[in-house]
Structure formats: C-alpha cells, structure tokens
PDB file of N, CA, C and O in Angstrom:
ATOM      1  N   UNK A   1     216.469  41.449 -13.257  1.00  0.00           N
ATOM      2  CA  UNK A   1     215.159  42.047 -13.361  1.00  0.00           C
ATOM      3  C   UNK A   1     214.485  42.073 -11.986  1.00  0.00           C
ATOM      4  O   UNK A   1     213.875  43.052 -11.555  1.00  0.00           O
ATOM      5  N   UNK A   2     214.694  40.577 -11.140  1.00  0.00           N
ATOM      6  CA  UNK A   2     213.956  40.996  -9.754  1.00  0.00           C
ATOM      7  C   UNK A   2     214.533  41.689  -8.858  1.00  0.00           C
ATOM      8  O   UNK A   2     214.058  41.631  -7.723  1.00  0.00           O
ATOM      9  N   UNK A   3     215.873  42.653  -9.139  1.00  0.00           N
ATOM     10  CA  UNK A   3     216.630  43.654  -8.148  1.00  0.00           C
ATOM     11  C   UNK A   3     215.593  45.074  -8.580  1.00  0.00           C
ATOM     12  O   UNK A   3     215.090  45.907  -7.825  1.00  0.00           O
ATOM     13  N   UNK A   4     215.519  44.959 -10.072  1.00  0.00           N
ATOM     14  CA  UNK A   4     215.202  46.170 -10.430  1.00  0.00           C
ATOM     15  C   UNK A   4     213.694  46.197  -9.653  1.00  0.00           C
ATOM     16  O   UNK A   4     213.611  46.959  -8.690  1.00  0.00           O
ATOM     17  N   UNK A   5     212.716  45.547  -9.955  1.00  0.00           N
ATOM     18  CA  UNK A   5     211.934  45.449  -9.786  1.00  0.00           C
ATOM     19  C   UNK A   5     211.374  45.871  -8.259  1.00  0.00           C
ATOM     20  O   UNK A   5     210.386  46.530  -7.936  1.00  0.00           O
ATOM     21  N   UNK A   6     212.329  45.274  -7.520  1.00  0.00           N
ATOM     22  CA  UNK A   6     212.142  45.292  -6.120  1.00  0.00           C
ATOM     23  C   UNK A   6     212.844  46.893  -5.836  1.00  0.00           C
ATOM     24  O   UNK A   6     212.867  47.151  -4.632  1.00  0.00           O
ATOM     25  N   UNK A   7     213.157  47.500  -6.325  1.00  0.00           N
ATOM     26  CA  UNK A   7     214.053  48.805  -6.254  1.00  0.00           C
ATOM     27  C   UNK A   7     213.150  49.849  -7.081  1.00  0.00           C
ATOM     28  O   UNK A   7     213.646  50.966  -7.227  1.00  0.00           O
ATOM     29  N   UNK A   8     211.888  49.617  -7.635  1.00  0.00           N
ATOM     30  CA  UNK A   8     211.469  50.846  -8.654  1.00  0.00           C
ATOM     31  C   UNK A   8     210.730  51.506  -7.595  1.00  0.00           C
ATOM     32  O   UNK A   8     210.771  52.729  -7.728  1.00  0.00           O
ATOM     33  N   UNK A   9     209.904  51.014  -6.340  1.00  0.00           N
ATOM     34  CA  UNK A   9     209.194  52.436  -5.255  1.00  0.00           C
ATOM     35  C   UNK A   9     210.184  53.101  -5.041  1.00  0.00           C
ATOM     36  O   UNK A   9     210.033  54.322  -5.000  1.00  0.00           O
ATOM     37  N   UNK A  10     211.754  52.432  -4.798  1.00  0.00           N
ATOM     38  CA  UNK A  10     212.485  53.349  -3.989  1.00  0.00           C
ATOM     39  C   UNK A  10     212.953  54.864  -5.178  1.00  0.00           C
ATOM     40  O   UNK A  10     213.217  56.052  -4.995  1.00  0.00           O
ATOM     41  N   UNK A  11     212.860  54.063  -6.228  1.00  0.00           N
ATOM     42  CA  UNK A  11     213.584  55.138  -7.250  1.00  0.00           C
ATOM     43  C   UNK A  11     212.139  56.135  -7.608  1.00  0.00           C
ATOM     44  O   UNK A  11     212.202  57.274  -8.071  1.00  0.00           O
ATOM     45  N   UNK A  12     211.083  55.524  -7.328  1.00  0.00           N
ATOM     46  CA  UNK A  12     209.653  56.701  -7.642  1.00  0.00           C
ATOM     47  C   UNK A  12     209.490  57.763  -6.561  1.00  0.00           C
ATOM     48  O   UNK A  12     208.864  58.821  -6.626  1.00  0.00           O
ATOM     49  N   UNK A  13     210.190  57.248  -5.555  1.00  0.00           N
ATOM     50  CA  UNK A  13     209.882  57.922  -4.074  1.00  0.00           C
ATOM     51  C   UNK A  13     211.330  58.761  -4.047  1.00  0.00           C
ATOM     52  O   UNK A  13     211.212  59.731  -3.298  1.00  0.00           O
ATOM     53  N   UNK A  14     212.450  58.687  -4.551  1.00  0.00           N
ATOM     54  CA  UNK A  14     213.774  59.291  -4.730  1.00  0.00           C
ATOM     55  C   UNK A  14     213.247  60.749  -5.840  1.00  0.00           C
ATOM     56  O   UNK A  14     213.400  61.937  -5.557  1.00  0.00           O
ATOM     57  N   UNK A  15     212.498  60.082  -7.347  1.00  0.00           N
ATOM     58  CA  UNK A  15     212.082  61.056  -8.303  1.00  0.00           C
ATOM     59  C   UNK A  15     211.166  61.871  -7.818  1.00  0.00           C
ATOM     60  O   UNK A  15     210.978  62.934  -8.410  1.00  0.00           O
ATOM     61  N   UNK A  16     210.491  61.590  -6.779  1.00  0.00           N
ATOM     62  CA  UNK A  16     208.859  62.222  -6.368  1.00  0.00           C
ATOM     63  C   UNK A  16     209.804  63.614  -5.150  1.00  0.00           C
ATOM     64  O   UNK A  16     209.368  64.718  -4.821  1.00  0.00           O
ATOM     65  N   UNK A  17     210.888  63.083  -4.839  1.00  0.00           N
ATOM     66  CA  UNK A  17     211.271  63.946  -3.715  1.00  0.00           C
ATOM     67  C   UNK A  17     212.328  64.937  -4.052  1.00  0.00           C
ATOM     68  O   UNK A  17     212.779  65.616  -3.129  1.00  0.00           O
ATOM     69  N   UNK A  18     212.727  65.084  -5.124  1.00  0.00           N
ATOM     70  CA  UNK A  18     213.554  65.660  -5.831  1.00  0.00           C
ATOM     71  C   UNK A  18     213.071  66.583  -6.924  1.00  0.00           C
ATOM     72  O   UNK A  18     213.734  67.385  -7.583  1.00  0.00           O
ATOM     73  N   UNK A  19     211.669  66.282  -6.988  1.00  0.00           N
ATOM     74  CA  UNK A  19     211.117  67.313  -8.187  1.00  0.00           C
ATOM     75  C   UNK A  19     211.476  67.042  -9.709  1.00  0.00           C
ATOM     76  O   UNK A  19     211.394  67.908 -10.581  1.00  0.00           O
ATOM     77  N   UNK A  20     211.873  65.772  -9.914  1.00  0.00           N
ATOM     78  CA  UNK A  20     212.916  65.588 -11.093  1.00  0.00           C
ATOM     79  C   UNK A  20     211.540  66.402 -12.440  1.00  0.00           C
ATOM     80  O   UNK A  20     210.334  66.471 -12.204  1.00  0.00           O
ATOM     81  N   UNK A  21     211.927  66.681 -13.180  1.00  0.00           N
ATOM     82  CA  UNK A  21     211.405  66.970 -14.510  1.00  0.00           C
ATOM     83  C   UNK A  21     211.954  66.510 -15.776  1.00  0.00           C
ATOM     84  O   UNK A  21     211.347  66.779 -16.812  1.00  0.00           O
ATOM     85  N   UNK A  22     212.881  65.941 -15.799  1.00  0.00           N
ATOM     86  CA  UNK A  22     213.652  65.745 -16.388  1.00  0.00           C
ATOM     87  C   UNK A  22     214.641  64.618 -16.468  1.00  0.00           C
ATOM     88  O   UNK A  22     215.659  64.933 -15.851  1.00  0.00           O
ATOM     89  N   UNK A  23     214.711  63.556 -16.939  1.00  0.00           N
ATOM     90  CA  UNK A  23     215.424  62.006 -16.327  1.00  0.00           C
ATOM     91  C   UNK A  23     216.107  61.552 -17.792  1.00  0.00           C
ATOM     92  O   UNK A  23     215.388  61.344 -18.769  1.00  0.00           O
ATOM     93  N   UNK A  24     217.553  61.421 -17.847  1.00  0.00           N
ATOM     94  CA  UNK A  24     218.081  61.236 -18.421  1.00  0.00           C
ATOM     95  C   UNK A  24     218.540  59.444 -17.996  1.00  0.00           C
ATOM     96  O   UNK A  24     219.248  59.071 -17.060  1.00  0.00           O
ATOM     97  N   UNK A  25     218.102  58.908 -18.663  1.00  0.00           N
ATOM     98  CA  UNK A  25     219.095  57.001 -18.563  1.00  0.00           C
ATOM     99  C   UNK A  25     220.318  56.878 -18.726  1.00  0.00           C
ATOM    100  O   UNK A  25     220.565  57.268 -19.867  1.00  0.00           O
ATOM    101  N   UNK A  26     221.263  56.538 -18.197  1.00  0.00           N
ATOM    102  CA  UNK A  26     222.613  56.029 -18.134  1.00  0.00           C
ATOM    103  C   UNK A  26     221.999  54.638 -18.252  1.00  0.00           C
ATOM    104  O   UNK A  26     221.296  54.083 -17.407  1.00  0.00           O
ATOM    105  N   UNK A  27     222.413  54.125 -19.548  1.00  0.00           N
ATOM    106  CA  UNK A  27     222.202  52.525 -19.505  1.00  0.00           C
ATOM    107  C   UNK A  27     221.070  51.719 -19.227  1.00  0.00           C
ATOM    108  O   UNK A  27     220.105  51.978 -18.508  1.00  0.00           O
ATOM    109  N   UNK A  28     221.312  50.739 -19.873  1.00  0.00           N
ATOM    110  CA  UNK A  28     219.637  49.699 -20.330  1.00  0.00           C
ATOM    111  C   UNK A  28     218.722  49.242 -18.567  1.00  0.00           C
ATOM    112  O   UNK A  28     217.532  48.961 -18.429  1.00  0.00           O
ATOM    113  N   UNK A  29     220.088  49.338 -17.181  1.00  0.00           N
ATOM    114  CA  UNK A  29     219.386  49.176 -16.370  1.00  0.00           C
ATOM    115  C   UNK A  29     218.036  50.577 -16.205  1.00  0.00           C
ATOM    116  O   UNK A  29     216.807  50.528 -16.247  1.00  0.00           O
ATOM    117  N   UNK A  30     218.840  51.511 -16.048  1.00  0.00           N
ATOM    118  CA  UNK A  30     218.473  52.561 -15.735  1.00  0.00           C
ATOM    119  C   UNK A  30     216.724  53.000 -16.358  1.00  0.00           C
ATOM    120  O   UNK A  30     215.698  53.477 -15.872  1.00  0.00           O
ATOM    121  N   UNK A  31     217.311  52.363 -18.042  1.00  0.00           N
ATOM    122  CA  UNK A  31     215.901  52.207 -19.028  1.00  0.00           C
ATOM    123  C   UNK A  31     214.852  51.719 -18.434  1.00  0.00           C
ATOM    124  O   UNK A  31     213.703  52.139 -18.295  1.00  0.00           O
ATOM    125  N   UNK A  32     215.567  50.485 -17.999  1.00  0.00           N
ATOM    126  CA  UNK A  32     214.328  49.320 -17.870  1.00  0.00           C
ATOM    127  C   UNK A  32     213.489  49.559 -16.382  1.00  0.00           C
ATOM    128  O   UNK A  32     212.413  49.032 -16.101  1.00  0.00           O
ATOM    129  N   UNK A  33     214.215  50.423 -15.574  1.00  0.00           N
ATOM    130  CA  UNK A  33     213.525  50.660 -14.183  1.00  0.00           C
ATOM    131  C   UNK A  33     212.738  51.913 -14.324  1.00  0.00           C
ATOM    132  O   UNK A  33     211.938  52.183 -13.427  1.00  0.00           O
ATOM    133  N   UNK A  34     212.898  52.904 -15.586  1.00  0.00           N
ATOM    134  CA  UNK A  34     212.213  54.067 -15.841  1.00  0.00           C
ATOM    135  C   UNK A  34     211.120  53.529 -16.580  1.00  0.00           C
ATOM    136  O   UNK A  34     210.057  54.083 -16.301  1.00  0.00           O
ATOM    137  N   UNK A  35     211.054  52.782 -17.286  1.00  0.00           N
ATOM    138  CA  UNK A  35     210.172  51.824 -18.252  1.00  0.00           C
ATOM    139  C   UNK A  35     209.031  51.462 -17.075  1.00  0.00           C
ATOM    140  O   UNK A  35     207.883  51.905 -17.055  1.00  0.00           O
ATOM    141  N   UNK A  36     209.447  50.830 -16.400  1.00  0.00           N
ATOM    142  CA  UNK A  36     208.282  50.194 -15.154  1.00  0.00           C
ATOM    143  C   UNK A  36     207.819  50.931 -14.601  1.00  0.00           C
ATOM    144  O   UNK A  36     206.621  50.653 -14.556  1.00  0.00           O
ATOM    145  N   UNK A  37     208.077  52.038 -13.947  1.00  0.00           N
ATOM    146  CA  UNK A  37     207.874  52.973 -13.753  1.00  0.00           C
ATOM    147  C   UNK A  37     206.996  53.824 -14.699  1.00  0.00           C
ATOM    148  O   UNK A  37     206.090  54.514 -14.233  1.00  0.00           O
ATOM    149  N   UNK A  38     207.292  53.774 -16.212  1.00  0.00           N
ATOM    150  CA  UNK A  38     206.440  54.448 -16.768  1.00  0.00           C
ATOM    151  C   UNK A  38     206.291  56.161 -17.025  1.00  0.00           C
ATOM    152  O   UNK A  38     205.480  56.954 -17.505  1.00  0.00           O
ATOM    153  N   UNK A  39     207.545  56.159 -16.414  1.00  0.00           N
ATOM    154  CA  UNK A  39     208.388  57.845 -16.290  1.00  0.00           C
ATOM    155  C   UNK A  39     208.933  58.106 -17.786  1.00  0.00           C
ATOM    156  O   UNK A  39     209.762  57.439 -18.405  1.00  0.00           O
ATOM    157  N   UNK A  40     208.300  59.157 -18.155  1.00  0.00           N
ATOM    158  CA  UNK A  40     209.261  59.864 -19.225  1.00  0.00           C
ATOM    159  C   UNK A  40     210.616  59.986 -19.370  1.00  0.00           C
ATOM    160  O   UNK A  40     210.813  61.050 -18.785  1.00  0.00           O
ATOM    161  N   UNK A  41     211.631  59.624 -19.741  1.00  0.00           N
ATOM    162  CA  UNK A  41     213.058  60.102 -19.878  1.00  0.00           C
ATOM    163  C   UNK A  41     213.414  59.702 -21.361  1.00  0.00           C
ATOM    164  O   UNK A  41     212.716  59.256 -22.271  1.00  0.00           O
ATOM    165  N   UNK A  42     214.565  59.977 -21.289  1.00  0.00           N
ATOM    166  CA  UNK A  42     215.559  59.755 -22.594  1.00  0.00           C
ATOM    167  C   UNK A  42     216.529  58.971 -22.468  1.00  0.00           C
ATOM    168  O   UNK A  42     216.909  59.037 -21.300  1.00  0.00           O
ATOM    169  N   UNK A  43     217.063  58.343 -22.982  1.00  0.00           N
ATOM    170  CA  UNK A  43     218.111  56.465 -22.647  1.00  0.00           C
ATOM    171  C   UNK A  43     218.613  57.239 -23.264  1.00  0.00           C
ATOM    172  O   UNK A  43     218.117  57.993 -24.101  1.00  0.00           O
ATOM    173  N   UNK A  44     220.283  57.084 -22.714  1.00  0.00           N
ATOM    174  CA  UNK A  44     221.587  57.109 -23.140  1.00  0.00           C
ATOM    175  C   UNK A  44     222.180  56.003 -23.137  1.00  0.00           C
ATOM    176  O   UNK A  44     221.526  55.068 -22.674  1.00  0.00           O
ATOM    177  N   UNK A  45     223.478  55.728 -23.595  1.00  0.00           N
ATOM    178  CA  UNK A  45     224.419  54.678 -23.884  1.00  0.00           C
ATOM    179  C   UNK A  45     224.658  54.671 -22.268  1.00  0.00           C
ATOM    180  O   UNK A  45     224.236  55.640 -21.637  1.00  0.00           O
ATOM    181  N   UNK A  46     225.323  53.606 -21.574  1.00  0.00           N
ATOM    182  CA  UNK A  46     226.075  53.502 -20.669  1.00  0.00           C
ATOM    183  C   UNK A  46     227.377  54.598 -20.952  1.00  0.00           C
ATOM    184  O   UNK A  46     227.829  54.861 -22.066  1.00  0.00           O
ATOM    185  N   UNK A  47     227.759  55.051 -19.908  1.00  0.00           N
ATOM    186  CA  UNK A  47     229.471  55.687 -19.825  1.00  0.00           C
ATOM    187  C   UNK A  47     230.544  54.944 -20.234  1.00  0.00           C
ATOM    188  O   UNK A  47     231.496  55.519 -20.763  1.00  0.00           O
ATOM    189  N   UNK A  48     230.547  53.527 -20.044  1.00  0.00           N
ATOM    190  CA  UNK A  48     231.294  52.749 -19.943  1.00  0.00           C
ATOM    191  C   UNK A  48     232.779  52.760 -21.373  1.00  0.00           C
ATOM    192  O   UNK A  48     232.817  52.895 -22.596  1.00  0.00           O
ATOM    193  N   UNK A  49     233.579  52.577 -20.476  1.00  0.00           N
ATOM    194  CA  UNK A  49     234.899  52.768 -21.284  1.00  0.00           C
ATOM    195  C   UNK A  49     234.782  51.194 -22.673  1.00  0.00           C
ATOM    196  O   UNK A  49     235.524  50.983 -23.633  1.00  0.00           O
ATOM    197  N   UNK A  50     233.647  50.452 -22.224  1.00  0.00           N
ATOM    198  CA  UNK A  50     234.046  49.228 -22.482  1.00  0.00           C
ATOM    199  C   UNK A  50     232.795  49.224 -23.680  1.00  0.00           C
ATOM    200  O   UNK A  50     232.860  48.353 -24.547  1.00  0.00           O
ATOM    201  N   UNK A  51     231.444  50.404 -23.713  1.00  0.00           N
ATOM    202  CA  UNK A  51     230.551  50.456 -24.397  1.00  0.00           C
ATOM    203  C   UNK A  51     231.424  50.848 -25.827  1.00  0.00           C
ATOM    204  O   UNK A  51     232.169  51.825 -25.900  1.00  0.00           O
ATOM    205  N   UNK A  52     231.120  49.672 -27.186  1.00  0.00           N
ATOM    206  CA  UNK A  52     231.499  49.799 -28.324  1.00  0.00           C
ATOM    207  C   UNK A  52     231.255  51.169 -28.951  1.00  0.00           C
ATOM    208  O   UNK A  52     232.108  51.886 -29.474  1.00  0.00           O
ATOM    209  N   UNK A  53     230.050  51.398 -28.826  1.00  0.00           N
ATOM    210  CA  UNK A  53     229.111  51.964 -29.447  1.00  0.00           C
ATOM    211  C   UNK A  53     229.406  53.995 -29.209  1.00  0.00           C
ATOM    212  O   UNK A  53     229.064  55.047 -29.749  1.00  0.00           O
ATOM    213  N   UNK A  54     230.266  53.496 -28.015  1.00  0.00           N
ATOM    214  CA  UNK A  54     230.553  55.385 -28.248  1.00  0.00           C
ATOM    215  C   UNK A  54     232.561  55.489 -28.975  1.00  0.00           C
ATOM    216  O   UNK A  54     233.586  56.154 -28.833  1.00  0.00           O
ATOM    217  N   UNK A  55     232.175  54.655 -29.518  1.00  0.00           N
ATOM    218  CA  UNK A  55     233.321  54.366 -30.874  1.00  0.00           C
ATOM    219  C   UNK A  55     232.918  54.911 -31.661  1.00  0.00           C
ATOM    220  O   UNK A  55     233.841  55.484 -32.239  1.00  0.00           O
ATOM    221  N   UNK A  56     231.622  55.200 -32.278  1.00  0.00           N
ATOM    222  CA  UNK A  56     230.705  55.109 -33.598  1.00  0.00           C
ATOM    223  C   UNK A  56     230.222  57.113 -33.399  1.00  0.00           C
ATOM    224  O   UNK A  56     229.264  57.471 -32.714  1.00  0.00           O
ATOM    225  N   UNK A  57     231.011  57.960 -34.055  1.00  0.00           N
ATOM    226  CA  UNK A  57     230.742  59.414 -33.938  1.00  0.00           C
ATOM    227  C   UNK A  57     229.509  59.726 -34.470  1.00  0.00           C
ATOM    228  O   UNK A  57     228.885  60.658 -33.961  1.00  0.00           O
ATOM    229  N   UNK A  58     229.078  59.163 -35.330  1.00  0.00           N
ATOM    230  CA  UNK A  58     227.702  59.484 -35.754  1.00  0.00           C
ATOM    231  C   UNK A  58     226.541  58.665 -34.957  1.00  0.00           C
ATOM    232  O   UNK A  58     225.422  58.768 -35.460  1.00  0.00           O
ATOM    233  N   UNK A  59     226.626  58.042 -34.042  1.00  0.00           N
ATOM    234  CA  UNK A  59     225.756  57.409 -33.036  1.00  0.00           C
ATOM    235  C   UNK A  59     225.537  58.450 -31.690  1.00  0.00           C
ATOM    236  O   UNK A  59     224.421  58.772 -31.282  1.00  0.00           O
ATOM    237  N   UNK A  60     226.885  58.930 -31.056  1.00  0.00           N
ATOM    238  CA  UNK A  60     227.515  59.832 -30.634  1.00  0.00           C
ATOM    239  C   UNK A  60     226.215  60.798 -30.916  1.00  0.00           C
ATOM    240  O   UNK A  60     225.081  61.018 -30.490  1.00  0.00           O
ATOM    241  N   UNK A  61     227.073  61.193 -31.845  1.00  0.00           N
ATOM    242  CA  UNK A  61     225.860  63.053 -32.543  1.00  0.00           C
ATOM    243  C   UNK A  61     224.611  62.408 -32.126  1.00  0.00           C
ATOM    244  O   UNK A  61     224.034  63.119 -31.303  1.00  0.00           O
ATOM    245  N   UNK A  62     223.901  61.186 -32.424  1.00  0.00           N
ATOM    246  CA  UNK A  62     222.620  61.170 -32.895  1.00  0.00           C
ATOM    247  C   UNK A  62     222.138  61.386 -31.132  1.00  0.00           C
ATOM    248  O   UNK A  62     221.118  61.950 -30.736  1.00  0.00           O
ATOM    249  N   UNK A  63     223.014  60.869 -30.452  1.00  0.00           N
ATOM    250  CA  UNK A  63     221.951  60.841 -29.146  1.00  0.00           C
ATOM    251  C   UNK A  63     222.279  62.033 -28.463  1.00  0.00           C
ATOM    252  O   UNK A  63     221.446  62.391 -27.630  1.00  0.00           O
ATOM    253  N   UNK A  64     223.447  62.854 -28.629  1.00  0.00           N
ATOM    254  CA  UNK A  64     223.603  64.027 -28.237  1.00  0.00           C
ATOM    255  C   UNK A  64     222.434  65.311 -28.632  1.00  0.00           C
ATOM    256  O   UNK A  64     221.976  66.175 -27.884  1.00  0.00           O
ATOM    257  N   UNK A  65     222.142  65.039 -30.219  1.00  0.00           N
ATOM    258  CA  UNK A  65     221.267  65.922 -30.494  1.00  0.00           C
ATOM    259  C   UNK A  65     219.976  65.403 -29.709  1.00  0.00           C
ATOM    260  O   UNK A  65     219.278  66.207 -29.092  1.00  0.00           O
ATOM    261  N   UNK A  66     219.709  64.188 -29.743  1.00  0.00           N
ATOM    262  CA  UNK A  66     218.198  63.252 -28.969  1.00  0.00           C
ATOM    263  C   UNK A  66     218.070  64.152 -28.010  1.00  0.00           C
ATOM    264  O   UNK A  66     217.017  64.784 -27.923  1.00  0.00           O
ATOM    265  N   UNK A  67     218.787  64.298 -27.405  1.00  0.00           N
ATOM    266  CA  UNK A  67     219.296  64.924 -25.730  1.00  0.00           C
ATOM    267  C   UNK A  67     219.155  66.017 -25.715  1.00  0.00           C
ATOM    268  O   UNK A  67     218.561  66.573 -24.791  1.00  0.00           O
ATOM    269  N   UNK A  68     219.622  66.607 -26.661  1.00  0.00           N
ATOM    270  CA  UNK A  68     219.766  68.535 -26.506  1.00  0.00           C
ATOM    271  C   UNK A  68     217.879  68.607 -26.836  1.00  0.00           C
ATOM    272  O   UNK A  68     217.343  69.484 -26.159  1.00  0.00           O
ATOM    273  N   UNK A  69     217.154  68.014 -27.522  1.00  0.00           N
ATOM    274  CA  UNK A  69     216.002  68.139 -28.311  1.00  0.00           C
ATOM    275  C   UNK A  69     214.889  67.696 -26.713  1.00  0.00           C
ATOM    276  O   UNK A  69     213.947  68.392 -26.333  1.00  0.00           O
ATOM    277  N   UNK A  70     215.326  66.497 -26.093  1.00  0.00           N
ATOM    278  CA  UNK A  70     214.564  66.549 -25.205  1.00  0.00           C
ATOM    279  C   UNK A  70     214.979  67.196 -24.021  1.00  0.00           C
ATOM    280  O   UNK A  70     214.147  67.228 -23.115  1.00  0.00           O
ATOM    281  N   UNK A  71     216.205  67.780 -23.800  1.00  0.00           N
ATOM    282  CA  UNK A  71     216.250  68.713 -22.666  1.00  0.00           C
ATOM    283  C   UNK A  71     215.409  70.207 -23.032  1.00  0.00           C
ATOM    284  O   UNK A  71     215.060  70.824 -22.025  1.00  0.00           O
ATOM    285  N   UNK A  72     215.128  70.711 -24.093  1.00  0.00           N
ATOM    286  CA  UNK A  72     214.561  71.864 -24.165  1.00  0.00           C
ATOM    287  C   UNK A  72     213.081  71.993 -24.813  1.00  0.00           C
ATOM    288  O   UNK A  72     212.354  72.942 -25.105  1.00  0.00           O
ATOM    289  N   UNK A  73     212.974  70.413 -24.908  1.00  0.00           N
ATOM    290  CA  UNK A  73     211.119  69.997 -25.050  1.00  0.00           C
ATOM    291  C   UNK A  73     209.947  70.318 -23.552  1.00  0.00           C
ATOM    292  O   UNK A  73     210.281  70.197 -22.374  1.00  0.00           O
ATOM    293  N   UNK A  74     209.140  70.563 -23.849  1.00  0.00           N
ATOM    294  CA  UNK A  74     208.179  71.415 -22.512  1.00  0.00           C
ATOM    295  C   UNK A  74     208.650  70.292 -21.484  1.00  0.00           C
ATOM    296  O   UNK A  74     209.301  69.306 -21.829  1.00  0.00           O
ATOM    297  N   UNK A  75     208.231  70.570 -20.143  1.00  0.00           N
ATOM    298  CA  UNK A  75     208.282  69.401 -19.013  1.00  0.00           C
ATOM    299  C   UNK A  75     207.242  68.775 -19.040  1.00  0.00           C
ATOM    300  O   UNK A  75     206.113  69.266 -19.055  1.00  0.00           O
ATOM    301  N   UNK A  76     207.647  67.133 -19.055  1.00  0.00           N
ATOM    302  CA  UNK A  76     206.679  66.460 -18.788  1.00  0.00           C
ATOM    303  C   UNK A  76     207.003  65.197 -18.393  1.00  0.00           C
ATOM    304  O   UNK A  76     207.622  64.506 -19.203  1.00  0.00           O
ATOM    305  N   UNK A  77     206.682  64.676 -17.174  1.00  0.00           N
ATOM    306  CA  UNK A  77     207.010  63.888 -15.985  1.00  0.00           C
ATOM    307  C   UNK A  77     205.800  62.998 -16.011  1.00  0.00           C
ATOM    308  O   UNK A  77     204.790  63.526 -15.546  1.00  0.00           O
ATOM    309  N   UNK A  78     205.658  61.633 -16.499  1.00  0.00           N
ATOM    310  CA  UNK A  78     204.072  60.874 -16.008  1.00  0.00           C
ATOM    311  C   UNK A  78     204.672  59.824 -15.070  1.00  0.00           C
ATOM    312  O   UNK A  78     205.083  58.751 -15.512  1.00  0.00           O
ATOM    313  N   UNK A  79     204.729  60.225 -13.419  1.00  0.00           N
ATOM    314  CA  UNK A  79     204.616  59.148 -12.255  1.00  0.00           C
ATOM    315  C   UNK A  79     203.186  59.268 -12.078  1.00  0.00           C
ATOM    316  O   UNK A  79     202.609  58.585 -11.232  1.00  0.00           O
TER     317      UNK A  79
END
C-alpha cells in the first residue's frame, strides 16, 4: 500500500497527460491506486495465467459485458 501510495501523483500526472477518458484496471493493484485517486474506471481480473477466476465462463461474460457497457457509457473522468 505505501508503494502505491507513493506512486498515485505519478499515475495522475501520466492520466492528466495522456487525455485518458477511459481507464480500464488490470488487477486489485491497479483498483486500489485508481480508488485513491478517485478516477472513474472499471476493474478487471488480473491477466494472470495463475488467476482462478478466469476458469469460471460465466464470470468471464459478466465482466466482458461490464466492459463493453462501460466502454460505450458517455465520458467521464473525475481527477
């Protein structure tokens, strides 16, 4: 938590310079530094070969549709 912590200007000042509109989470770190931040996005599972959970096809669908639903929801970015 105190890596993330110490790392969220750099990732507000990375999002602020990139125009992001749009922030998708790879994984609970990713969550938890968008969380502090206070940035809109959508949490995904980790990629990870080793994550159980993209075993489970109907977990799968559920965040795929999550995803398709907030990629084509209006833009909205709160830094």
């Amino acid at each position: 938590m105190k890596e993330i912590r110490l790392n969220v200007p750099r990732l507000q000042s990375i999002i602020n310079k990139i125009g992001a509109t749009k922030i998708v989470a790879l994984g609970n770190t990713a969550k938890t530094a968008l969380t502090l931040l206070r940035a809109n996005h959508y949490a995904m599972p980790h990629p990870s070969g080793m994550n159980r959970k993209l075993n489970n096809a109907e977990f799968i669908e559920e965040k795929i549709k999550g995803l398709q639903d907030y990629l084509q929801s209006p833009d909205v970015l709160n830094l």
